[in-house]
N, C-alpha and C positions, 0 to 999 in steps of 0.2 A: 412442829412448824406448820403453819397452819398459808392459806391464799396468799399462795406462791403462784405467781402468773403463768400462764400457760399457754400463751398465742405465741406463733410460733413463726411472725413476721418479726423481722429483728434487722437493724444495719451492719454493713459489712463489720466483719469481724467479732460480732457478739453474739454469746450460744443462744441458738433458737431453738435446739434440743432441750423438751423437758427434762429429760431423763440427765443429761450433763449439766442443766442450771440444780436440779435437786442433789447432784453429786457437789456441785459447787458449793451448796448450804449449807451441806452436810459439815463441808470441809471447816468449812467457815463457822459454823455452831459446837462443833465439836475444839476447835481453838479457841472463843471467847465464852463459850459456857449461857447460862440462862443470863446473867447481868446483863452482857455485851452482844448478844444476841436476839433477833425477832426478825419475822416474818409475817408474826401477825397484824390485819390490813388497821383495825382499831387500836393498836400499840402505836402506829407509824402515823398513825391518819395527823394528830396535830403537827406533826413535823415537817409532812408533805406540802404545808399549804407556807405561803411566805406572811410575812407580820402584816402586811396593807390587806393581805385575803385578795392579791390579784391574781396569784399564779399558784395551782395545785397538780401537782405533778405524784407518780405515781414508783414505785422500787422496791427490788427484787429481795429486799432486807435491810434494817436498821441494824449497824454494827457501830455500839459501841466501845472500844479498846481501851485499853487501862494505863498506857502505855506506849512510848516509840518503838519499840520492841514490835509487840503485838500488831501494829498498823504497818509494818513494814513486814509483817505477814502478810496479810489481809494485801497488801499490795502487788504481791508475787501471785498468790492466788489468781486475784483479779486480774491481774495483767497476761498469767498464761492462760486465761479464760477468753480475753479480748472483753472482757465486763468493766465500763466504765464506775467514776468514783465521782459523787458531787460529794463535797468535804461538808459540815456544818456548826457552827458555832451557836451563839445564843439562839439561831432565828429574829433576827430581832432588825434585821436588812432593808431596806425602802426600797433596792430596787430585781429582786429574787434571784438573787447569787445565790443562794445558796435551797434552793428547789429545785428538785430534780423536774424531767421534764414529761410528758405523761404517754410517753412510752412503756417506762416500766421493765426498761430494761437494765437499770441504774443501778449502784450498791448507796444508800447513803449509808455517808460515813458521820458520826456524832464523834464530838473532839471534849464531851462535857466532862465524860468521867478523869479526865487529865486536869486536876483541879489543886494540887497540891500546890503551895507554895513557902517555898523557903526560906530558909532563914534570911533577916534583912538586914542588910550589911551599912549599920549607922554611918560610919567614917566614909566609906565611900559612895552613902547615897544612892544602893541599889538593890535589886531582890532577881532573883530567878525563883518563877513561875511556870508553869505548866498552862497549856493553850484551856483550855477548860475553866480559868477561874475567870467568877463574875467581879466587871471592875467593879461594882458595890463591895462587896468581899477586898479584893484589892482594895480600894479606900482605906477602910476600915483597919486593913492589917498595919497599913502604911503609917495612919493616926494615931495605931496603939503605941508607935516607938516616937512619935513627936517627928514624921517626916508625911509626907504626902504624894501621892502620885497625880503629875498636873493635868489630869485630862479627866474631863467631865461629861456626858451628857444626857438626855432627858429617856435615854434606856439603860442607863447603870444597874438599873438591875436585872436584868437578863442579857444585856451586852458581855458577850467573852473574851478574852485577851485574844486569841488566836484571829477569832475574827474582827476585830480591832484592828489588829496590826493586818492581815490579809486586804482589808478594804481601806487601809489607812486613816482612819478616822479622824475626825475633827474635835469640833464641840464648843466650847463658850472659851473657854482658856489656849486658844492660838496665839490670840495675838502676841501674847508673852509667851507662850512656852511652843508653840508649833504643832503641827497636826501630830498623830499615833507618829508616825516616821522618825520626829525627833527624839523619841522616849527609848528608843530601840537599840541597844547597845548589844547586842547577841542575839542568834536563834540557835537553834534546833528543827530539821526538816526533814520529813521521810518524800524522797521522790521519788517518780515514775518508775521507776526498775527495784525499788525496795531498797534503797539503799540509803542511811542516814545519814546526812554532812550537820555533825555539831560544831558549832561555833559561841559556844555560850560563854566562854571565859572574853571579857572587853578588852580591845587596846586599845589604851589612848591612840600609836602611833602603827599602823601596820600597811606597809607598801607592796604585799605579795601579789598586786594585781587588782584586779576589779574588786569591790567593795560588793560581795558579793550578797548578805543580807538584803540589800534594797533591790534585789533580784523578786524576792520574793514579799515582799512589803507591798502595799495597794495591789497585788497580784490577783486577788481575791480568789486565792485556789488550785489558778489554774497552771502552775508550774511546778508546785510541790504543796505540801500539806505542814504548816507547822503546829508544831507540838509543845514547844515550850519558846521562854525568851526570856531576858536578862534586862530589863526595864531601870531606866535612870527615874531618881525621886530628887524632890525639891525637899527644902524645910519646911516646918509645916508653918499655916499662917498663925498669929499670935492677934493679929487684928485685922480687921479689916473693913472698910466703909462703902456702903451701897449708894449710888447718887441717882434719883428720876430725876432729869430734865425735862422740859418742854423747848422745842426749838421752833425755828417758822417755817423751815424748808430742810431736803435732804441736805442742799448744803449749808443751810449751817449747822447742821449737825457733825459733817465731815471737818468744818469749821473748830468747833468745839473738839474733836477727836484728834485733831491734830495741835489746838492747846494744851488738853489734857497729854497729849505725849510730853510736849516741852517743863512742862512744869511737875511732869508726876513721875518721867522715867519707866522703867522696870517697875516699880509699883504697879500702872495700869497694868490689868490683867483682863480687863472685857471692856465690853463697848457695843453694846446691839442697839440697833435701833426699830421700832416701832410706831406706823403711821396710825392716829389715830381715829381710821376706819377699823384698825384692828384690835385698838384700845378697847373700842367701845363694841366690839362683837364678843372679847371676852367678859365684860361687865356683864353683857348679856347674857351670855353663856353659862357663868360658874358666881355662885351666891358667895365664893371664896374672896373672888377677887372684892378692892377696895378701891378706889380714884384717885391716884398717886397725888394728883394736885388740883387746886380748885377750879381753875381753866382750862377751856381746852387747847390745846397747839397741832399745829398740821403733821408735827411729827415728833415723836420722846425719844430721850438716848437712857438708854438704860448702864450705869459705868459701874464695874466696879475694881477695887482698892485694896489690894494689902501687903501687909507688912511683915516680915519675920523680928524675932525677939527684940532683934538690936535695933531698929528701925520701928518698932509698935508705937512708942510714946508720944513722938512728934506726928504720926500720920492722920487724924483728927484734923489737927491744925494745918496740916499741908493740903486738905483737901478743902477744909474750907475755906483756903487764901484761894486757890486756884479756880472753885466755882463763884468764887465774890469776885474776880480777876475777868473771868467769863463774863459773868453780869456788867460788867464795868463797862467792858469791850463791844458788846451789845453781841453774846454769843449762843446767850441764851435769855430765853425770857420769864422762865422760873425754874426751879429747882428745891428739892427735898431730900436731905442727909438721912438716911435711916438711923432711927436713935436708938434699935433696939435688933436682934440676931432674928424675932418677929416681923419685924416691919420691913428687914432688908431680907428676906425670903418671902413676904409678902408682893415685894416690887419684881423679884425673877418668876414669881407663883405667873403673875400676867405675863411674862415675855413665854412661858414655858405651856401657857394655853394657849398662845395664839392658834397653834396648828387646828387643835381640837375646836376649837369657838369657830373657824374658818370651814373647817368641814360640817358643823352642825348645819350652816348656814343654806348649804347644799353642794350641789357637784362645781366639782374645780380641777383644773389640770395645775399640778404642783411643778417647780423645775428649781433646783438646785445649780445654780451657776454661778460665774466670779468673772471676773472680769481685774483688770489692773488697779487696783483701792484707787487711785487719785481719779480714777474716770469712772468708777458706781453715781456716786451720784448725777454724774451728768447721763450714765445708762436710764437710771432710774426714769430723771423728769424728763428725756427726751422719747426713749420707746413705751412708755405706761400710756400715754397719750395716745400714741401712732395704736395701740395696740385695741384699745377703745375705739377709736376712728373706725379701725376695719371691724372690726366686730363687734356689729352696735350689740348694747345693754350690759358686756362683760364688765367687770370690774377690777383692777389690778391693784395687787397690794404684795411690795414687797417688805420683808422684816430680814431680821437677824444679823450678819456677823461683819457688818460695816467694819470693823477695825481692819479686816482680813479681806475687803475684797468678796465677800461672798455673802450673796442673802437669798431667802430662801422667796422665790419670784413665783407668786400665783395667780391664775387669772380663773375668775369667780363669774360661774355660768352668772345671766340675767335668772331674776326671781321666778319662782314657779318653772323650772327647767326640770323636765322630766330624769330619771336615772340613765344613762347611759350617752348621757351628753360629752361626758370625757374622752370617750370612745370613738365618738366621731368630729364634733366637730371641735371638740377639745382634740385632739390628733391635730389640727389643722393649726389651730395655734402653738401647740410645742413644737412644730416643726418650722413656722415661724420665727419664735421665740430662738430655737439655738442658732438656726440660721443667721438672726441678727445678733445673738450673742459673739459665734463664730466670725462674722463681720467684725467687733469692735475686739476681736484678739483675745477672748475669754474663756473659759471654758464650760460644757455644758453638765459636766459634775465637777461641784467643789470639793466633796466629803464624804457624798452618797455611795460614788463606785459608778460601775456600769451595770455587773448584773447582766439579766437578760432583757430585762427595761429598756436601758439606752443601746443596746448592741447594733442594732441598724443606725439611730441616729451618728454612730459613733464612727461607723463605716462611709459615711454620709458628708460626716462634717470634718473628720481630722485630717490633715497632712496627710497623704500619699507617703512620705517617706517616712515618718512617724509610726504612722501603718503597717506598713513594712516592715520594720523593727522590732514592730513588738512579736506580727505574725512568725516573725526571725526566731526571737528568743522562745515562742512557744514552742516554734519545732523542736529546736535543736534540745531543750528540756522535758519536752511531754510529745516525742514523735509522732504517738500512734493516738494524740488527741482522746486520752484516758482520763485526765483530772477536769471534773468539773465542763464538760462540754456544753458551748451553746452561751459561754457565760464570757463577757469583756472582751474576747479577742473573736475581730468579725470574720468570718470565714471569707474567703476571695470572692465568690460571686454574692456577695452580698452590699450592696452599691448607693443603696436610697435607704432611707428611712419606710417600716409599713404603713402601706396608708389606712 
């Protein structure tokens, strides 16, 4: 064991004795062995830092466990120690749930080596998992038996089940199949006191009282730690058709989206949209991308379309009644079928650089919000405006998950803006920004989580009783403030957003 810290300032209840944190490692090294064990500081150091590189926090050991067993060791330990537990999953988080804080007086916990997944149950359309397996891996396994698991997004490969389900994830396939929450048919959890509650067998029908899973669902941590889960799969698709639109305005692309529902059903499975200020910064950006169409439009909808076995053959034909129907309507003003599995990954290639082409550009404060679907787009064109007005030269560009009520809302320093623009007077507009989201009844994460990101804003903007509730449920689960501290639940004198 090698730079194991040794200052010996520490908060109530966590050893500041060297000599009983090295007894604690011992304990701790000697239970997971060399796999599941380190303390050394370049073992830990990529761990420590969160995926954006904004927050790099500092711990007293990386323990990885092999098992629910083993972590509901590791949680006795630490718990008669008073040594707190940040959990971690892929790393792979937008807003640093899951970094410890740079105290350094933290265990992180890694949930990777819990990676095993089980056999998949065709008939019933389901698999238990282990919190540790990457949904790429999950994809794949689900593929190999001709079913599929419906949630997708643009970190599948190093996004973990556990943290998935912990931050409730999102992605491009909501709007048909529902955030992580609705995939969720069982857990597995070691909490606070070391003690496992498995729930992994599903019932259709079980009235024992609170619906206890969604306890720990979007939780992101802080009330127990899971370990495994029982995941529902769809059929896999057998066809499926990508459509770029060009539209004239946010609404009518909501216009168009709310066609496409009547005419396509359960088929539509996405719908993002893209202004194109953002088109053409990924054109910029990446030699990959191509010009989905030959004009330009103020805004594209990116749809797509499919089918299981029994439904493949007709769905061609039912898409291009329905965008010839649009045309008709005057709902769009051009459009392009992908005719090839090339050409329709080609068209998601640009909605999935937008992020990257937007940062190239330079500094931007990012904000993940939602708002009611039938009222985005009037969010859109009426505060993108207001938002320019007050801060001359900034630039606003929102994209992504219009089916759902949620896009990803950013506002783009003026050119030539030095680094640490986000920091300051970017602060000023996200505090803006949720405040007027919180005005129109929305919320200021869709997908993202809180984290320690939003945690002030959070304290800031939501319901008083809300608030309450959750501080409620933290107690009465994680009393002595052990799992993951600092992260989604605001402490009580915590009141404003930092300035």
């Amino acid at each position: 064991m090698t730079d194991i810290p040794t200052t010996t300032a520490a908060p109530d209840g966590v050893i500041s004795d060297p000599a009983d944190r090295k007894a604690l490692l011992a304990q701790l090294s000697d239970l997971l062995g060399p796999r599941g064990f380190t303390a050394n500081h370049e073992a830990m150091a990529p761990w420590l830092t969160d995926w954006r590189g904004r927050y790099t926090g500092r711990a007293l050991a990386l323990l990885s466990p092999e098992d629910a067993t083993q972590l509901a060791q590791i949680v006795r330990l630490a718990g008669a120690a008073g040594v707190p537990i940040v959990p971690q999953g892929g790393n792979s988080g937008m807003v640093g749930g899951a970094t410890p804080d740079a105290g350094g007086h933290s265990l992180l916990v890694s949930l990777r080596r819990m990676n095993t997944i089980g056999t998949i149950d065709k008939d019933a359309m389901q698999v238990t998992c282990g919190a540790g397996v990457i949904l790429q891996t999950l994809h794949e396994a689900a593929e190999a038996v001709g079913l599929r698991f419906p949630l997708t997004l643009g970190g599948k490969g190093s996004a973990t089940v556990g943290g998935l389900i912990s931050t409730n994830a999102g992605g491009t396939q909501v709007l048909r199949h529902g955030n992580m929450r609705a995939q969720v048919l069982g857990l597995e959890v070691v909490l606070t006191d070391g003690t496992i509650w498995s729930a992994l067998t599903p019932l259709k029908k079980d009235n024992r009282g609170f619906d206890l899973k969604q306890l720990f669902i979007g939780s992101e941590g802080t009330m127990g730690m899971i370990t495994a889960a029982t995941l529902a799969l769809v059929p896999g698709v057998a066809e499926r058709r990508v459509v770029w639109a060009g539209v004239e305005s946010i609404h009518a692309a909501r216009a168009l989206l709310l066609h496409c529902q009547r005419k396509l059903g359960a088929a539509l499975e996405g719908f993002e949209v893209v202004p194109q200020a953002s088109l053409e910064a990924v054109l910029d950006h990446t030699q990959k991308a191509r010009k989905p169409l030959e004009s330009d439009h103020a805004w594209h909808a990116l749809i797509e379309v499919v089918a299981d076995a029994d439904a493949a053959a007709t769905l061609g034909e039912r898409v291009e009644a329905a965008m010839a129907d649009a045309f008709e309507a005057g709902l769009l003003q051009d459009a392009a079928i992908a005719t090839s599995e090339a050409q329709a990954d080609a068209f998601w290639l640009i909605r999935e650089e937008v992020p990257f082409a937007e940062r190239a550009k330079g500094p931007a404060v990012q904000h993940d919000i939602s708002v009611a679907v039938d009222a985005m787009p009037d969010f859109i064109a009426q505060v993108s405006p207001r938002i320019e007005a007050m801060f001359p030269g900034v630039h606003v560009v929102a994209f992504g998950h219009l089916g759902d009520g949620n896009v990803h809302y950013h506002v783009i320093a003026p050119p030539g803006t030095p680094k640490g623009w986000d920091t300051t007077e970017g602060k000023k507009i996200s505090a803006w920004v949720y405040d007027e989201v919180t005005r129109w009844g929305g919320s200021i994460s869709a997908e993202h989580g809180i984290g320690q990101n939003k945690i002030a804003e959070l304290a800031h903007t939501a319901d008083p009783v809300a608030l309450a509730l959750l501080r409620a449920v933290k107690q009465a689960l994680d009393p002595h403030g052990m799992l993951n501290p600092g992260k989604l639940v605001p402490p009580l004198a915590s009141t404003a957003p930092t300035p």
